[in-house]
C-alpha positions in Angstrom: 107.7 165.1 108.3 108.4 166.0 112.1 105.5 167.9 113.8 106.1 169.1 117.2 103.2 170.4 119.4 102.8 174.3 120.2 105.2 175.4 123.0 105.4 178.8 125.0 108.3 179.6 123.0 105.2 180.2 120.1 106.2 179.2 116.1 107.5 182.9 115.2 110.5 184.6 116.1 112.5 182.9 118.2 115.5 185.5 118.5 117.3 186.8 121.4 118.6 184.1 124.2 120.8 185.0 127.4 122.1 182.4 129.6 122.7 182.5 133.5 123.8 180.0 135.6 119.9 178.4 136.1 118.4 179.6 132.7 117.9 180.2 129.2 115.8 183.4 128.3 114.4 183.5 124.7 113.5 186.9 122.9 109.9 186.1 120.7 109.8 189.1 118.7 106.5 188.7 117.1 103.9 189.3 120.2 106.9 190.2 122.3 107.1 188.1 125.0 110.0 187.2 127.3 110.4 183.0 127.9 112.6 181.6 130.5 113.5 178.1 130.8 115.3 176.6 133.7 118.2 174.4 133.0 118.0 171.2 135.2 120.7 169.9 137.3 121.3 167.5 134.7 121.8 170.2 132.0 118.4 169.3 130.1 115.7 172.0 129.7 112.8 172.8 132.2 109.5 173.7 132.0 109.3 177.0 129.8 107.6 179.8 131.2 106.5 183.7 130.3 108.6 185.8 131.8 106.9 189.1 130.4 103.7 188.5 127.8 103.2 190.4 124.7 100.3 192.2 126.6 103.4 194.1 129.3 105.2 194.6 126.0 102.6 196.4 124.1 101.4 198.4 127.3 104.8 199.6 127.5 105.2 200.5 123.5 107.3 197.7 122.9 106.3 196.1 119.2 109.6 194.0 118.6 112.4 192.3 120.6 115.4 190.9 119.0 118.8 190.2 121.1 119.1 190.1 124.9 121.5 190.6 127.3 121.9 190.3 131.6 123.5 192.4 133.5 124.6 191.2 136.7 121.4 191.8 138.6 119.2 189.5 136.4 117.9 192.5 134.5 117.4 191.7 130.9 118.4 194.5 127.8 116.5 193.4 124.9 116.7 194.9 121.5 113.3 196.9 120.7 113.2 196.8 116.8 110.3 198.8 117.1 110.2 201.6 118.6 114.0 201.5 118.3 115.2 202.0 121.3 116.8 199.2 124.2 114.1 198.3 127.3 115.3 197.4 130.5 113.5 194.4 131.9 113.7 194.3 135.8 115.3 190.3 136.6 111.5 189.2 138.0 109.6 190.8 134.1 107.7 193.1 136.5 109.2 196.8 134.9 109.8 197.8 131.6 111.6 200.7 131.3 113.8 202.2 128.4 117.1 202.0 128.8 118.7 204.2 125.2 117.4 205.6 122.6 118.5 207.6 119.8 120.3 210.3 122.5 122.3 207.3 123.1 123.5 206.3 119.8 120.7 203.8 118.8 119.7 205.8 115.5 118.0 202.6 113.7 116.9 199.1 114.7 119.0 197.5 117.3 119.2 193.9 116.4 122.3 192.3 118.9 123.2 192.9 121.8 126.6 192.3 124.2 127.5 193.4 127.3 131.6 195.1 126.7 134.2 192.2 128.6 137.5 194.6 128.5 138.5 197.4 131.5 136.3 200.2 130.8 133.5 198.0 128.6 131.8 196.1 131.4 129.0 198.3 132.0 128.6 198.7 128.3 126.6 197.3 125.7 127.4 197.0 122.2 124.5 197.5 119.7 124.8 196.5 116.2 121.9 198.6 114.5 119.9 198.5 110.8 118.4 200.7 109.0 114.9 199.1 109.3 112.0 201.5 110.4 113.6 204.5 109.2 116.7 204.5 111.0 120.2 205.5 109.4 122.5 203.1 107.9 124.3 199.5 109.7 126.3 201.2 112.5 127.5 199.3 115.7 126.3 201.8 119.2 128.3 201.7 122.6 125.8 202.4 125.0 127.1 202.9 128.4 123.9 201.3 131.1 126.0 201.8 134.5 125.9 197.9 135.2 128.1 195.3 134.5 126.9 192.5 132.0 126.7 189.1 133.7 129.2 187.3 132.7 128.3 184.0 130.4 128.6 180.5 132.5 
């Protein structure tokens, strides 16, 4: 049996990852936390680090993260299962702030997330939703943000 020894990544709910040209950032949803490791020149991984901990998270209301996305700034979208909405992570995990809720089109648990690629799309995110936590049935949200998505390296 292969044992590996505890990384910042934690043992529970690796979800959500977002590549840009220097990093991978990995979604935990249980104790949210934001992890960001940087890709070495020789394409290996770096030293992992938190980019947000659970305690900026919960501060902010945020119980749950599933899929990410970047926009073109660094900024991360991350899928907030609960309290069902999409947070807006500023590119150094400094500011939380909720990007679309219900108003917007997320009526259940938004689960992934994709910046549109088409003319028209690009400062749009696509969120496929679930009915978990009382929302309404599988659905798929457009939910315009006013940034382009980064694109993927």
């Amino acid at each position: 049996m292969r044992t590996s020894p505890p990384t910042l990544v934690g043992i529970l709910g690796r979800n959500g990852v977002a590549v840009d040209k220097d990093h991978v950032v990995v979604a935990i949803t249980y104790l949210p936390r934001l992890v960001r490791i940087p890709i070495n020149p020789d394409g290996s991984a770096g030293v992992p680090e938190v980019l947000v901990p659970a305690s900026s998270f919960l501060s902010a209301g945020v119980y749950g993260l599933d899929g990410i996305a970047l926009d073109v700034h660094g900024n991360v979208y991350a899928a907030a299962i609960a309290p069902r909405v999409i947070a807006r992570i500023s590119r150094e995990g400094k500011e939380i702030s909720r990007a679309a809720g219900a108003a917007e089109g997320v009526t259940g648990a938004p689960f992934g997330l994709a910046f549109g690629t088409g003319k028209g799309h690009r400062e749009a995110l696509f969120v496929t939703i679930g009915p978990m936590f009382g929302g309404v049935d599988d659905a798929l949200a457009r939910v315009p943000v006013g940034v382009p998505g980064m694109p993927v390296p």
